[in-house]
C-alpha positions in Angstrom: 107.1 116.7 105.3 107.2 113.9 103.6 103.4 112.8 104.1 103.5 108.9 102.8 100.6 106.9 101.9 100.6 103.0 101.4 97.5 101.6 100.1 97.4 98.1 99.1 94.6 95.5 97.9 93.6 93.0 100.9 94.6 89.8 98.6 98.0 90.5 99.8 100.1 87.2 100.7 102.5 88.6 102.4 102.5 88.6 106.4 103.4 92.3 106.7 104.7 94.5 109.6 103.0 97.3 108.6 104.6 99.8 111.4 108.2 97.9 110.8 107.8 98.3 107.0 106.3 102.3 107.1 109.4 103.3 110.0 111.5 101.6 106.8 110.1 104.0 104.6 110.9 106.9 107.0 114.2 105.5 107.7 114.8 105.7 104.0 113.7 108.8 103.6 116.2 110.6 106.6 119.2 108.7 104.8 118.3 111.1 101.8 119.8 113.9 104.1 116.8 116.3 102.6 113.9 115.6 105.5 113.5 115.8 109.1 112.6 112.6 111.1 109.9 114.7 112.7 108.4 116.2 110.0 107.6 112.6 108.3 103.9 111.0 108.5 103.8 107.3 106.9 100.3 105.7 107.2 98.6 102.5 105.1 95.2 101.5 103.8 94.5 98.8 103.0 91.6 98.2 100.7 88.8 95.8 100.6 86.7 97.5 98.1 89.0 97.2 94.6 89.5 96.0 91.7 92.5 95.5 89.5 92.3 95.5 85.3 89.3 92.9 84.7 88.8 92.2 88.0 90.7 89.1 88.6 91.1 88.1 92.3 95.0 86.9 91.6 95.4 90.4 90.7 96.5 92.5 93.5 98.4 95.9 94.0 100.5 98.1 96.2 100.5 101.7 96.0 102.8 104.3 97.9 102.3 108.1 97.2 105.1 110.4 98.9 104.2 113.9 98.8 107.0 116.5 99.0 107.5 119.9 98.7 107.4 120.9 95.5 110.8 122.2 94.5 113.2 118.9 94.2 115.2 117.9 91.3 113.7 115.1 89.2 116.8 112.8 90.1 116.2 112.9 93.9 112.7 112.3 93.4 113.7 109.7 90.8 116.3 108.0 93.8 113.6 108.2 96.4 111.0 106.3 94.1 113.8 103.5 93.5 114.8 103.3 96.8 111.1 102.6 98.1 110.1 100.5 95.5 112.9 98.5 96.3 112.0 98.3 100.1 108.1 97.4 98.7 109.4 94.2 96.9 110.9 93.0 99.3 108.4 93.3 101.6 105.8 92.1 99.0 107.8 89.5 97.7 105.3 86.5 98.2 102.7 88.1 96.5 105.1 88.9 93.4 105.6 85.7 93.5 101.9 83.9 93.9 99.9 87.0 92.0 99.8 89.5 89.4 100.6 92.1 91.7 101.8 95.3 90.7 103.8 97.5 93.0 103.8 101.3 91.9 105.6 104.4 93.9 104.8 108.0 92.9 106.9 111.2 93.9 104.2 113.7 94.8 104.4 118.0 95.0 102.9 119.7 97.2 102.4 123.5 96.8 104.6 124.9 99.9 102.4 128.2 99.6 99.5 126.8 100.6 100.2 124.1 103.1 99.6 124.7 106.5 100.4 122.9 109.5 99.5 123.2 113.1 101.6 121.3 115.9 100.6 120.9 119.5 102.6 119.4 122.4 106.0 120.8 120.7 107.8 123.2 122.6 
């Protein structure tokens, strides 16, 4: 845990490292001190199908859901949000910039009772 989830709109400007910008994200997460390196999965969509308020194509958007277990205080959460959403404008930057691009994090719970997980090739 953490399970992270970039989507973004294919207008994009930027020239993006994806895996540079989603090992960021984890990097940011472990200097929380709260999460284990090995426990985080970071993955991105990106999305051709979309469409942003009316539909404008200068319109584009980046979206990064963090799921956690439930059970953090508001103000971590609150910290983690800012921190990525810093690490997503800069990486976004050109299409800030050159678009109407709106760049949104969101501090998800997930119900620790019912999540299951099943590991293989760990000793």
């Amino acid at each position: 845990m953490p399970h992270c989830i970039l989507e973004y709109s294919s207008n994009i400007n930027d020239k993006i490292n994806l895996k540079k910008l989603l090992h960021d994200i984890n990097t940011m997460l472990i200097g929380t001190g709260i999460f284990n390196l090995m426990d985080i999965k970071s993955r991105a969509v990106e999305h051709d199908l979309y469409v942003v308020g009316d539909g404008n194509p200068n319109r584009a958007f980046v979206a990064l859901t963090i799921n956690i277990f439930r059970g953090r205080p508001d103000d971590v959460k609150a910290n983690i949000a800012e921190s990525a959403l810093q690490l997503l404008k800069d990486a976004f930057n050109t299409t800030l910039q050159e678009k109407k691009c709106s760049i949104t994090v969101q501090i998800g719970d997930i119900h620790r009772e019912s999540y299951r997980k099943s590991t293989s090739g760990e000793t």
